[in-house]
mmCIF file of the N, C-alpha and C atoms, coordinates in Angstrom:
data_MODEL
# 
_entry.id   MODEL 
# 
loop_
_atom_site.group_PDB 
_atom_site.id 
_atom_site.type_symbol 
_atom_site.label_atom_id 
_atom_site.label_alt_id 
_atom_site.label_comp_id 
_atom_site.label_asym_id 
_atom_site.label_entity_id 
_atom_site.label_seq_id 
_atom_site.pdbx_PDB_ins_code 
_atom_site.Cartn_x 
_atom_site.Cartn_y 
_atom_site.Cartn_z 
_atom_site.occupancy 
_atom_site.B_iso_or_equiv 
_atom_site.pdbx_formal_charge 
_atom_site.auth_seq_id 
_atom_site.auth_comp_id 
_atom_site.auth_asym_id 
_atom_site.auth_atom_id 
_atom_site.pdbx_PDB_model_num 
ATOM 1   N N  . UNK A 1 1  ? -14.733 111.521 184.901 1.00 0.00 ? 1  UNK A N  1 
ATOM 2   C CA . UNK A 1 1  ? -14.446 110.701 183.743 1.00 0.00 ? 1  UNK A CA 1 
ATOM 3   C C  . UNK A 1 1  ? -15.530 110.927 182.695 1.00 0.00 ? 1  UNK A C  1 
ATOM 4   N N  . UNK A 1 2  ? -15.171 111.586 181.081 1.00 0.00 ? 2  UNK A N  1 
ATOM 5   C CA . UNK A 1 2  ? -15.880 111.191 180.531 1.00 0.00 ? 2  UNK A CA 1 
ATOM 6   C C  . UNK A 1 2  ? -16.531 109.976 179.892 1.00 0.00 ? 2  UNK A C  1 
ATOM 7   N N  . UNK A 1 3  ? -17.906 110.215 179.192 1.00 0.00 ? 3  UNK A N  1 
ATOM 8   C CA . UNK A 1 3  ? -18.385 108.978 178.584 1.00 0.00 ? 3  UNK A CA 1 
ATOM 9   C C  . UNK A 1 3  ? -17.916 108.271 177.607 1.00 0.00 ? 3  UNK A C  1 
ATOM 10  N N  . UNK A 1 4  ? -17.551 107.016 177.057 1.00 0.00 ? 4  UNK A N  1 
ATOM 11  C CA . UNK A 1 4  ? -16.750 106.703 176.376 1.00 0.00 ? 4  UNK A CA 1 
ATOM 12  C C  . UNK A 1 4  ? -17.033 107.159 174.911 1.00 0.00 ? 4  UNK A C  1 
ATOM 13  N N  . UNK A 1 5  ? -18.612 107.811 174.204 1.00 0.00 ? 5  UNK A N  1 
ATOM 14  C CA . UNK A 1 5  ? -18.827 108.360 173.462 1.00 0.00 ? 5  UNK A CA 1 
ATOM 15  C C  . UNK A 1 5  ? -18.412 109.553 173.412 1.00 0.00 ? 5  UNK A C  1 
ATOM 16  N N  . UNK A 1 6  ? -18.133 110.511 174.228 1.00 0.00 ? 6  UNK A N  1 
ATOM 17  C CA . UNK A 1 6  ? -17.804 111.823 174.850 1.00 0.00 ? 6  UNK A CA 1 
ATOM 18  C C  . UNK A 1 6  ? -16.211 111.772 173.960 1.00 0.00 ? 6  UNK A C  1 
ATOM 19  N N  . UNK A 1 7  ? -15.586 110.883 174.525 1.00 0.00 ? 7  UNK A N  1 
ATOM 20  C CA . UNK A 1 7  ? -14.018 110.595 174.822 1.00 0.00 ? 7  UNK A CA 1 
ATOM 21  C C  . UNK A 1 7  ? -13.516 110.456 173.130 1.00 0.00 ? 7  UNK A C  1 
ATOM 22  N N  . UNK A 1 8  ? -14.731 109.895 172.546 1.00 0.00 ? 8  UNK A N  1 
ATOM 23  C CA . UNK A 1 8  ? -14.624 109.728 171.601 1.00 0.00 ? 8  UNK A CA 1 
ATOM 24  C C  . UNK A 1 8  ? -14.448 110.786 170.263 1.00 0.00 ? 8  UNK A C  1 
ATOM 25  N N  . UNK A 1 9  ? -14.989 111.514 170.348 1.00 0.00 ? 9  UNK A N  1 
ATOM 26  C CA . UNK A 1 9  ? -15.672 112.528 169.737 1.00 0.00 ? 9  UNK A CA 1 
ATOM 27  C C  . UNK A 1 9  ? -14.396 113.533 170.200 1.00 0.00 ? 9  UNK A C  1 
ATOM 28  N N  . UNK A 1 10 ? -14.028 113.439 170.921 1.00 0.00 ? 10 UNK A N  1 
ATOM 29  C CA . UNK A 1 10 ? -12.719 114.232 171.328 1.00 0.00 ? 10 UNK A CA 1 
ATOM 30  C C  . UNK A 1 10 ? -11.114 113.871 170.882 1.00 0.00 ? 10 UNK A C  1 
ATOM 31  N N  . UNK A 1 11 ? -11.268 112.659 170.907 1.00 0.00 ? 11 UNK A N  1 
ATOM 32  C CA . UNK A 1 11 ? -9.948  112.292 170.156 1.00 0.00 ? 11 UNK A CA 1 
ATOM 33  C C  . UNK A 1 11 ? -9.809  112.402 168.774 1.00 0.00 ? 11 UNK A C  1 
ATOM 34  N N  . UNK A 1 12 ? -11.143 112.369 167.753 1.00 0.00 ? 12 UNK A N  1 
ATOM 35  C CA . UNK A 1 12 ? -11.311 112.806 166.533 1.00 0.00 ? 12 UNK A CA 1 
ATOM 36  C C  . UNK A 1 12 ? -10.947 114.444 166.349 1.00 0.00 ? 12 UNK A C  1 
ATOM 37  N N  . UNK A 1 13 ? -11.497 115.154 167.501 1.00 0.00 ? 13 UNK A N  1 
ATOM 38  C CA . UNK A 1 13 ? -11.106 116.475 167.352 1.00 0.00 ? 13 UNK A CA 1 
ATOM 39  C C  . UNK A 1 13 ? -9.998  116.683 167.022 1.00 0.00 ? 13 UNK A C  1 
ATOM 40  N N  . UNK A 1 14 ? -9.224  115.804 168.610 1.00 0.00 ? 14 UNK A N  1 
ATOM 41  C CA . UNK A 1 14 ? -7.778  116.468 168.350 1.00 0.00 ? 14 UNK A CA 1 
ATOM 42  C C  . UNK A 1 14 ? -6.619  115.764 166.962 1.00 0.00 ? 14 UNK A C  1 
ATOM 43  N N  . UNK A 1 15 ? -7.320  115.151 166.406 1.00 0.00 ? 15 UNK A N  1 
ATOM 44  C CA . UNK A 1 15 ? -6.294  114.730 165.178 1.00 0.00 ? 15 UNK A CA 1 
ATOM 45  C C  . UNK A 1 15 ? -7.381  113.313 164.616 1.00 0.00 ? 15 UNK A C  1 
ATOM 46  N N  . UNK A 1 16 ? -6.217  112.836 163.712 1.00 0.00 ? 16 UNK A N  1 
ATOM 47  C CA . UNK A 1 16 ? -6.707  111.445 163.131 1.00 0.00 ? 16 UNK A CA 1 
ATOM 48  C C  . UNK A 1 16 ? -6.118  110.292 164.312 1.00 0.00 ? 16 UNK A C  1 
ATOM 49  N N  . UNK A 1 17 ? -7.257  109.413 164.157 1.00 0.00 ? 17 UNK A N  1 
ATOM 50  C CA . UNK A 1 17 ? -7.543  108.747 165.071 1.00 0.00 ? 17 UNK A CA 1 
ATOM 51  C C  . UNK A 1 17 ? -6.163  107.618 164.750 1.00 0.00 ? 17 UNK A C  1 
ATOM 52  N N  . UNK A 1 18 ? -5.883  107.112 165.463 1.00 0.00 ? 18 UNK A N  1 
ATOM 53  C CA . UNK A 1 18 ? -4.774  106.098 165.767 1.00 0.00 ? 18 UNK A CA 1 
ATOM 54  C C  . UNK A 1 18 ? -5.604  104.739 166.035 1.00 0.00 ? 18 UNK A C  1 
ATOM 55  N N  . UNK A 1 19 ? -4.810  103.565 165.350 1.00 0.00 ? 19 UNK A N  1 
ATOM 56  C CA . UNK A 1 19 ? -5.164  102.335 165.772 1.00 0.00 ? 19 UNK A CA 1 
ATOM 57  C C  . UNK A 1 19 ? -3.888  101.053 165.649 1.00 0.00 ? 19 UNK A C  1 
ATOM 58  N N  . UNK A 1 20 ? -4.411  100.550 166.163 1.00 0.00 ? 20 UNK A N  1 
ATOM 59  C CA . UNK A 1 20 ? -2.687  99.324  166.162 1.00 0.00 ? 20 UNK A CA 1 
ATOM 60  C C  . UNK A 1 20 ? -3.182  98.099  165.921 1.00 0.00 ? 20 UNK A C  1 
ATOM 61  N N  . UNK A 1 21 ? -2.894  97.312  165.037 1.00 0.00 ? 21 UNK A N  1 
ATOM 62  C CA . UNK A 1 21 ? -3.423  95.873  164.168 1.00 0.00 ? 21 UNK A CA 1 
ATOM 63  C C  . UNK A 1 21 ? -2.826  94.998  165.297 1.00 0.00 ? 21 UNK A C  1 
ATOM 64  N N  . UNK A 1 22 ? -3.793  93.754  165.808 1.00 0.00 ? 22 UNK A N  1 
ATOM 65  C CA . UNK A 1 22 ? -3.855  92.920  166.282 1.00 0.00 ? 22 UNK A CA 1 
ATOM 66  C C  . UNK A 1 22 ? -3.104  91.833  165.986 1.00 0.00 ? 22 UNK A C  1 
ATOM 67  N N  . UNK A 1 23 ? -3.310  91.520  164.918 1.00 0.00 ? 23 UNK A N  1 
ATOM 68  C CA . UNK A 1 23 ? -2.704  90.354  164.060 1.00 0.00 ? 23 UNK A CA 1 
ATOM 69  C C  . UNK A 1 23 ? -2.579  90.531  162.487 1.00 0.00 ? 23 UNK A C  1 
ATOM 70  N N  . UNK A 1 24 ? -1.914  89.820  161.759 1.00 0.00 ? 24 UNK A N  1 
ATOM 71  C CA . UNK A 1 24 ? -1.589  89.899  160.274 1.00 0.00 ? 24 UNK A CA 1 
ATOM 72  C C  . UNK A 1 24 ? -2.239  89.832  159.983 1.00 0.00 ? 24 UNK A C  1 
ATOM 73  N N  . UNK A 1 25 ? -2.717  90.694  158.271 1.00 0.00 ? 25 UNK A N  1 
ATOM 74  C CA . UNK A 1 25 ? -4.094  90.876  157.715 1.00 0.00 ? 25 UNK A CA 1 
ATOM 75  C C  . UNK A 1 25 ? -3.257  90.830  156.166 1.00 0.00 ? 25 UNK A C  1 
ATOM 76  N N  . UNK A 1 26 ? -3.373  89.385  155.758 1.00 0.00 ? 26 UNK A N  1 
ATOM 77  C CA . UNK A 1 26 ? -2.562  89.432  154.350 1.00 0.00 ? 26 UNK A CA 1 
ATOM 78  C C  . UNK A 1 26 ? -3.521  89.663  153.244 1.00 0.00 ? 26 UNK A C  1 
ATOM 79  N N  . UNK A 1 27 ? -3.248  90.380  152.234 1.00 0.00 ? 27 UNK A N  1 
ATOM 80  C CA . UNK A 1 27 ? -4.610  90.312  151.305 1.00 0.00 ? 27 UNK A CA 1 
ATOM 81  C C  . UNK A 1 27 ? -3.975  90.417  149.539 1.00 0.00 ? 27 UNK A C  1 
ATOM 82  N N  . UNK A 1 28 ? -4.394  90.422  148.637 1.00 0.00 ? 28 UNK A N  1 
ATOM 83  C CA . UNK A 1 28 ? -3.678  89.961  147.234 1.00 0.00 ? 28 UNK A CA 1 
ATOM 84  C C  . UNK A 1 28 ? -3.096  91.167  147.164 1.00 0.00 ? 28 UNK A C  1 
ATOM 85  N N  . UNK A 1 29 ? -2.880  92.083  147.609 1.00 0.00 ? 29 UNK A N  1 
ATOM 86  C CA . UNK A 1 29 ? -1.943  93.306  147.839 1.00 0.00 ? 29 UNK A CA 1 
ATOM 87  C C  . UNK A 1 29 ? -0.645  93.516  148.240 1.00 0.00 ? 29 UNK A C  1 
ATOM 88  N N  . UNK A 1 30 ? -0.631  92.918  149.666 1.00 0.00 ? 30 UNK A N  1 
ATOM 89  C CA . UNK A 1 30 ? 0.297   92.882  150.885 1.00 0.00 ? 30 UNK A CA 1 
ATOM 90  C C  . UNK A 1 30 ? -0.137  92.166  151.922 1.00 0.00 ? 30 UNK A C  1 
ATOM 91  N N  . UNK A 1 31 ? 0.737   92.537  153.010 1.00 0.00 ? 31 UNK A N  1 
ATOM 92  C CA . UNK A 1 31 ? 0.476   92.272  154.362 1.00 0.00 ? 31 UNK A CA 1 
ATOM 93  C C  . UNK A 1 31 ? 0.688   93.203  155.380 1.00 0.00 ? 31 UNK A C  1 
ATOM 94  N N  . UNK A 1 32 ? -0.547  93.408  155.904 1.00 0.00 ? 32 UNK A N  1 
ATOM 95  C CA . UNK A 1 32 ? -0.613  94.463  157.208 1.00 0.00 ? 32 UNK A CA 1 
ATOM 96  C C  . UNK A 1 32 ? -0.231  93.891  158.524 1.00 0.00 ? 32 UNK A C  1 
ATOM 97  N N  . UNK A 1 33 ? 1.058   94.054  158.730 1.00 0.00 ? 33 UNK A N  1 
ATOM 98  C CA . UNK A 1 33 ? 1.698   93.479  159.719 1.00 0.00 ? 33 UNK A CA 1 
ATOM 99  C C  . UNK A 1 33 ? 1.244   93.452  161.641 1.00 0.00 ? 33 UNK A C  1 
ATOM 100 N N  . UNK A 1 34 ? 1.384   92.904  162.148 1.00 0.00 ? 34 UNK A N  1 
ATOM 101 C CA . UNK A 1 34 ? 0.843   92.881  163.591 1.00 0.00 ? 34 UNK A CA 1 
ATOM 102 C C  . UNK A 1 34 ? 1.548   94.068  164.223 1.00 0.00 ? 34 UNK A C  1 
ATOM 103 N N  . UNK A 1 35 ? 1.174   94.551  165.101 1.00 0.00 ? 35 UNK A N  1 
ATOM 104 C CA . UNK A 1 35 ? 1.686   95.509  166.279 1.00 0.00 ? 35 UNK A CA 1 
ATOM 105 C C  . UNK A 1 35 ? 1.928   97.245  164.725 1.00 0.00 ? 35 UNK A C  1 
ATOM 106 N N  . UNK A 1 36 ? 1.543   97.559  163.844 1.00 0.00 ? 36 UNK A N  1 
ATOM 107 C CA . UNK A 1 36 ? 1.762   98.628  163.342 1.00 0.00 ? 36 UNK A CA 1 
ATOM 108 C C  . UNK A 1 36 ? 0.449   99.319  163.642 1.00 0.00 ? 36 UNK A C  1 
ATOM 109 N N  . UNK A 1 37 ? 0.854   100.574 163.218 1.00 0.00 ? 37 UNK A N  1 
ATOM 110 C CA . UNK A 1 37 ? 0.434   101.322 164.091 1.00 0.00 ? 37 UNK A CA 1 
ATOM 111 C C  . UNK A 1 37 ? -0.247  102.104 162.383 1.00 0.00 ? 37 UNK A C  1 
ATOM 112 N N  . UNK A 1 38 ? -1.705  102.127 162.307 1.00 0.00 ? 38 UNK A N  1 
ATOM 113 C CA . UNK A 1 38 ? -2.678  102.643 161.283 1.00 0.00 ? 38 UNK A CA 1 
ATOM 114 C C  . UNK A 1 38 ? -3.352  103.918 161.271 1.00 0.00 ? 38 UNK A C  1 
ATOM 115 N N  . UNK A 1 39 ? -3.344  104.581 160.528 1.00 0.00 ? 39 UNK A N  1 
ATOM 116 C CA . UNK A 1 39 ? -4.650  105.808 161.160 1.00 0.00 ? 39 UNK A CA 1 
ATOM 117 C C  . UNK A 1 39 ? -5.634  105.797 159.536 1.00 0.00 ? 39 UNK A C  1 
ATOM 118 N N  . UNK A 1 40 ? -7.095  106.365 160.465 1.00 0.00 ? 40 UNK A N  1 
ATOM 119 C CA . UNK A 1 40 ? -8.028  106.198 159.590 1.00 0.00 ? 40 UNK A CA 1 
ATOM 120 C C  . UNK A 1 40 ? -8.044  107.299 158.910 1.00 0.00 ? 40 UNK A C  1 
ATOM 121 N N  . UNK A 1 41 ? -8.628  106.841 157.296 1.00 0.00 ? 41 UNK A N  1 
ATOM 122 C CA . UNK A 1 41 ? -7.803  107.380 156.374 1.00 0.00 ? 41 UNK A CA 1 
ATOM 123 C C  . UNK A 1 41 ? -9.395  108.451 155.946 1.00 0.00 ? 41 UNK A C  1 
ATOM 124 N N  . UNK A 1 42 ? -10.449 107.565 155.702 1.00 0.00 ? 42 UNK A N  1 
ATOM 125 C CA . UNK A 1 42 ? -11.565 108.920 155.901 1.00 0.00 ? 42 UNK A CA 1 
ATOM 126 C C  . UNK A 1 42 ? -12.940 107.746 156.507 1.00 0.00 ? 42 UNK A C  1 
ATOM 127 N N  . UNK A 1 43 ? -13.693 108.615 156.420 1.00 0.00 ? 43 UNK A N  1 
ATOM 128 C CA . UNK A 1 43 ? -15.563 107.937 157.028 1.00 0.00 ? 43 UNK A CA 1 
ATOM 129 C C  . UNK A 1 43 ? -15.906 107.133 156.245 1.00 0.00 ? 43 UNK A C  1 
ATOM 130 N N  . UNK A 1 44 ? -15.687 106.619 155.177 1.00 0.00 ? 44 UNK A N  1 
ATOM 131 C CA . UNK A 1 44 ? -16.338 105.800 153.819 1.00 0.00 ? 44 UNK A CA 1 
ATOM 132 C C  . UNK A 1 44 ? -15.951 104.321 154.701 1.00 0.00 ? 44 UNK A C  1 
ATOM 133 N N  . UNK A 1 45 ? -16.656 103.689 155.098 1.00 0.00 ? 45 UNK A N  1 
ATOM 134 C CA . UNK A 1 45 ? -16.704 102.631 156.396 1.00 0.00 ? 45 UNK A CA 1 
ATOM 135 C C  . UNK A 1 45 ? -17.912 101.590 156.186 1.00 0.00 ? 45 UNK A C  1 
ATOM 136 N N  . UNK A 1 46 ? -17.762 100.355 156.236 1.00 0.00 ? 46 UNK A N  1 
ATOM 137 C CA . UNK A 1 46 ? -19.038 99.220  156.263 1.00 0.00 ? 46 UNK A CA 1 
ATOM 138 C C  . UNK A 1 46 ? -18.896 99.232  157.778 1.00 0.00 ? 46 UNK A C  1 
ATOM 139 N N  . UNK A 1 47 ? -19.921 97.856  158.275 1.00 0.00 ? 47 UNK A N  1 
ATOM 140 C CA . UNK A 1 47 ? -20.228 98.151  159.850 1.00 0.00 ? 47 UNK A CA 1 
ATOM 141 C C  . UNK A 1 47 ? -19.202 96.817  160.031 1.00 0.00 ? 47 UNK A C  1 
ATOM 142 N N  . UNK A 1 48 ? -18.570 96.501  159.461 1.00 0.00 ? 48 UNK A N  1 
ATOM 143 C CA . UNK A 1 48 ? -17.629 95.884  159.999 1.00 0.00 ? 48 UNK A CA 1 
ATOM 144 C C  . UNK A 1 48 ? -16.178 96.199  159.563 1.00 0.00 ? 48 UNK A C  1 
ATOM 145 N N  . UNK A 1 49 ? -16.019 97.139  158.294 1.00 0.00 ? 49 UNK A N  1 
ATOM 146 C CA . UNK A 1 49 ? -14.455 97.903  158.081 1.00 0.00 ? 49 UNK A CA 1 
ATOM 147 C C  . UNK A 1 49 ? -14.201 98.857  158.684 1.00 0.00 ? 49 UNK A C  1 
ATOM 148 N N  . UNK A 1 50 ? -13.044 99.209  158.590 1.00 0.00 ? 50 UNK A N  1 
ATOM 149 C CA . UNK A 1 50 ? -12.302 100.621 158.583 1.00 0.00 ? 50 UNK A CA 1 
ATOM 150 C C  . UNK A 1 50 ? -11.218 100.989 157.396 1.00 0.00 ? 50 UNK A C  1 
ATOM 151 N N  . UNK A 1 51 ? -11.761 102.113 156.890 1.00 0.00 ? 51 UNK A N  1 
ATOM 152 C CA . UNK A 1 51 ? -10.683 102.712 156.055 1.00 0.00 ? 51 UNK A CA 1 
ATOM 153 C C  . UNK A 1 51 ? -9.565  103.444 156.783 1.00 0.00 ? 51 UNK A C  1 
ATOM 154 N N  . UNK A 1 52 ? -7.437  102.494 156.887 1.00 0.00 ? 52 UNK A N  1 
ATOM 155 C CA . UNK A 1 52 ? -7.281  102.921 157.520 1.00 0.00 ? 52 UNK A CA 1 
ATOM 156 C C  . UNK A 1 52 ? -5.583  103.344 156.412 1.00 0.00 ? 52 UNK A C  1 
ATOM 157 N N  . UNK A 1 53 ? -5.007  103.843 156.274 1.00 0.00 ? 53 UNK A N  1 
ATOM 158 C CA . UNK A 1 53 ? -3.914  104.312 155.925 1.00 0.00 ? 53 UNK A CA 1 
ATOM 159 C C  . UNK A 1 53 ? -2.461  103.507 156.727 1.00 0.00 ? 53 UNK A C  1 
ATOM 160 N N  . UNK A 1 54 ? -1.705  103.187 156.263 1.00 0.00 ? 54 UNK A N  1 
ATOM 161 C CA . UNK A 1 54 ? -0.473  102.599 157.128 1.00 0.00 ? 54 UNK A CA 1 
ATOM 162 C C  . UNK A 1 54 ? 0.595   103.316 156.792 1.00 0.00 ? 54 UNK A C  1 
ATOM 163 N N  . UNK A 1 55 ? 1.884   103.307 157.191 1.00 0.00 ? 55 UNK A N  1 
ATOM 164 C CA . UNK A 1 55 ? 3.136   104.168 157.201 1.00 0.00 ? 55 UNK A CA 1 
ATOM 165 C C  . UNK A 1 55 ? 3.583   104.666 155.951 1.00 0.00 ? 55 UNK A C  1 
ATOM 166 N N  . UNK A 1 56 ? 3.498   103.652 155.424 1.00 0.00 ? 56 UNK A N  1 
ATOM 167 C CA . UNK A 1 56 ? 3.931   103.729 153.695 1.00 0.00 ? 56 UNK A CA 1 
ATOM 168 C C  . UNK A 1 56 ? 2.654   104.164 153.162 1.00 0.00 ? 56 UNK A C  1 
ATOM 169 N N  . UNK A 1 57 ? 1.853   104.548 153.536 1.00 0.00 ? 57 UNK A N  1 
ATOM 170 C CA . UNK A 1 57 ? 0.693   105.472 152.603 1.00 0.00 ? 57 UNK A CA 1 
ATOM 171 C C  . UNK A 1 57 ? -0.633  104.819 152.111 1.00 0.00 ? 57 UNK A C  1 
ATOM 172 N N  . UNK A 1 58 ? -0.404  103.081 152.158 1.00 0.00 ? 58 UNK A N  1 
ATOM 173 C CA . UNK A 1 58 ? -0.957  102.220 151.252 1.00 0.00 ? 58 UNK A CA 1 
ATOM 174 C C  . UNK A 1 58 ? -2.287  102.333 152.291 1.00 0.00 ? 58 UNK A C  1 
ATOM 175 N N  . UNK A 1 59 ? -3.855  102.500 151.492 1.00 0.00 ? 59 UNK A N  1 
ATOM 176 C CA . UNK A 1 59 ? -4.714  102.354 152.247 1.00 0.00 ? 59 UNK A CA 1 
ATOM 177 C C  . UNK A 1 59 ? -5.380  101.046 152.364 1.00 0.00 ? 59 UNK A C  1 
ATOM 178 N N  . UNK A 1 60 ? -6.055  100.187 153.483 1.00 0.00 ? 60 UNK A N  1 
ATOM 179 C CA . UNK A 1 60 ? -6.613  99.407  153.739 1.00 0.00 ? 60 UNK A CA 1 
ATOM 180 C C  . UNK A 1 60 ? -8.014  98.997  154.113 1.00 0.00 ? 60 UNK A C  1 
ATOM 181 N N  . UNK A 1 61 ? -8.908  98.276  154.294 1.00 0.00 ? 61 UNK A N  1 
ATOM 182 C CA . UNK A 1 61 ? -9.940  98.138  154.281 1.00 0.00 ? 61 UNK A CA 1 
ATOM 183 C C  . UNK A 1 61 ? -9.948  96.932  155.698 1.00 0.00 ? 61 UNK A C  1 
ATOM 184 N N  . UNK A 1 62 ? -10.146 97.349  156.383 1.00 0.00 ? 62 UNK A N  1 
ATOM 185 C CA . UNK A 1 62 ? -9.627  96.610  157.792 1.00 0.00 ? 62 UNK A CA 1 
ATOM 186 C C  . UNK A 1 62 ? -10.697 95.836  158.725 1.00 0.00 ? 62 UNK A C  1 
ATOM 187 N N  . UNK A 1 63 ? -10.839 94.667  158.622 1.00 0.00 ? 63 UNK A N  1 
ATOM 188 C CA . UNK A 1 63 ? -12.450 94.476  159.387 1.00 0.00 ? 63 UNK A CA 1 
ATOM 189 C C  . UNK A 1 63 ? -11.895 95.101  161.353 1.00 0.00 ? 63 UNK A C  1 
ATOM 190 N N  . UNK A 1 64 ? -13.004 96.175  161.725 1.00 0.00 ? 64 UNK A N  1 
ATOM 191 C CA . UNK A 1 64 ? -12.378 96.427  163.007 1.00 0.00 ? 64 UNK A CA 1 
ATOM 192 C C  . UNK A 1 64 ? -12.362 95.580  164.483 1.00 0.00 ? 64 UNK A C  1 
ATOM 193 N N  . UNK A 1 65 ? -12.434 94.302  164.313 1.00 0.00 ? 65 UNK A N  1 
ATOM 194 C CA . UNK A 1 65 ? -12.027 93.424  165.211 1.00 0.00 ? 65 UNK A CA 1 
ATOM 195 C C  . UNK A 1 65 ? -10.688 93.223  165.325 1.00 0.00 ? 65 UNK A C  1 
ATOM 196 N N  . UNK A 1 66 ? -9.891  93.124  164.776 1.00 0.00 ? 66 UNK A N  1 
ATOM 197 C CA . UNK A 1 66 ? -8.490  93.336  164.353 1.00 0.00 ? 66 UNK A CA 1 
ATOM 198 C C  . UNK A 1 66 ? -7.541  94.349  164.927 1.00 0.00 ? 66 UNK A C  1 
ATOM 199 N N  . UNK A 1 67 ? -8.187  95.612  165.063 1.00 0.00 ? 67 UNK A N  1 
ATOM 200 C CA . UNK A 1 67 ? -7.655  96.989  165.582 1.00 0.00 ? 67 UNK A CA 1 
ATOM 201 C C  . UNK A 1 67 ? -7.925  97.240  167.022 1.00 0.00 ? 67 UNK A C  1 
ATOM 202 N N  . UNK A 1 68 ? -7.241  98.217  167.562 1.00 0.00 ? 68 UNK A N  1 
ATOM 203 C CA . UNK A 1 68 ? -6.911  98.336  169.123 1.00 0.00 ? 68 UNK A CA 1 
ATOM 204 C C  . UNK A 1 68 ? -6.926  100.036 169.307 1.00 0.00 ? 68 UNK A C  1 
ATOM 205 N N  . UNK A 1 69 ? -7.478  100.892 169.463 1.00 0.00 ? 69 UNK A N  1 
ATOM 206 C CA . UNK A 1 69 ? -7.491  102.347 169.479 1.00 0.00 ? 69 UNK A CA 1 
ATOM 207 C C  . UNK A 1 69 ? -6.241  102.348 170.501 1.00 0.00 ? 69 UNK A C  1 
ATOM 208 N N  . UNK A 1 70 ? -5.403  103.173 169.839 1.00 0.00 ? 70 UNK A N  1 
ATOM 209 C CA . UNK A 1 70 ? -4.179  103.704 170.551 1.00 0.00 ? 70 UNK A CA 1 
ATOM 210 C C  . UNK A 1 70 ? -3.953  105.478 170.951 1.00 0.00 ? 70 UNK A C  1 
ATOM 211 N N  . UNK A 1 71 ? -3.967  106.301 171.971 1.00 0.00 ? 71 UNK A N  1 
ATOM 212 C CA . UNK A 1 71 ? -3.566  107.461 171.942 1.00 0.00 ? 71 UNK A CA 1 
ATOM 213 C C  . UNK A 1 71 ? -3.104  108.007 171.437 1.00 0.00 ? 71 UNK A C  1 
ATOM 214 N N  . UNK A 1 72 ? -3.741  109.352 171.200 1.00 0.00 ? 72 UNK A N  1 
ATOM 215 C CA . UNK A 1 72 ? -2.891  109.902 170.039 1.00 0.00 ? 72 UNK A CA 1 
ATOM 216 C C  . UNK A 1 72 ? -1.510  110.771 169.949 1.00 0.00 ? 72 UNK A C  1 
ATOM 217 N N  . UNK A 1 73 ? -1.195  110.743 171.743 1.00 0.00 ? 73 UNK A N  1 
ATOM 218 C CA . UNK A 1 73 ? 0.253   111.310 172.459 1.00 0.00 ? 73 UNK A CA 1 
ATOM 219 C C  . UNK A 1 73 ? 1.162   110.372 171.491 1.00 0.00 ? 73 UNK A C  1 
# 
């Protein structure tokens, strides 16, 4: 088994990273709905966001307590 840093660094390889929203994240924009499925959109990141892209294109600013790393199969 690799290390979970290891594991990490490897799933970035193989593509953009996948994540799945926890709960609704409404903001004067929209609403980032629960159970969708996000990928991060680039590195420009605070230590508590993620820049993440959703289906329709629209990018978000996501605090990452919220998100769930999903496989990228």
């Amino acid at each position: 088994m690799l290390p979970r840093q290891v594991r990490k660094v490897i799933n970035i390889w193989n593509g953009v990273m996948k994540y799945k929203v926890l709960k609704d994240y409404p903001t004067t924009d929209g609403v980032l709905y629960e159970k969708e499925i996000v990928k991060v959109w680039d590195a420009k990141t605070t230590d508590g966001n993620l820049r993440v892209k959703d289906n329709m294109g629209r990018i978000w600013n996501i605090p990452k307590n919220i998100l769930k790393e999903v496989s990228n199969g």
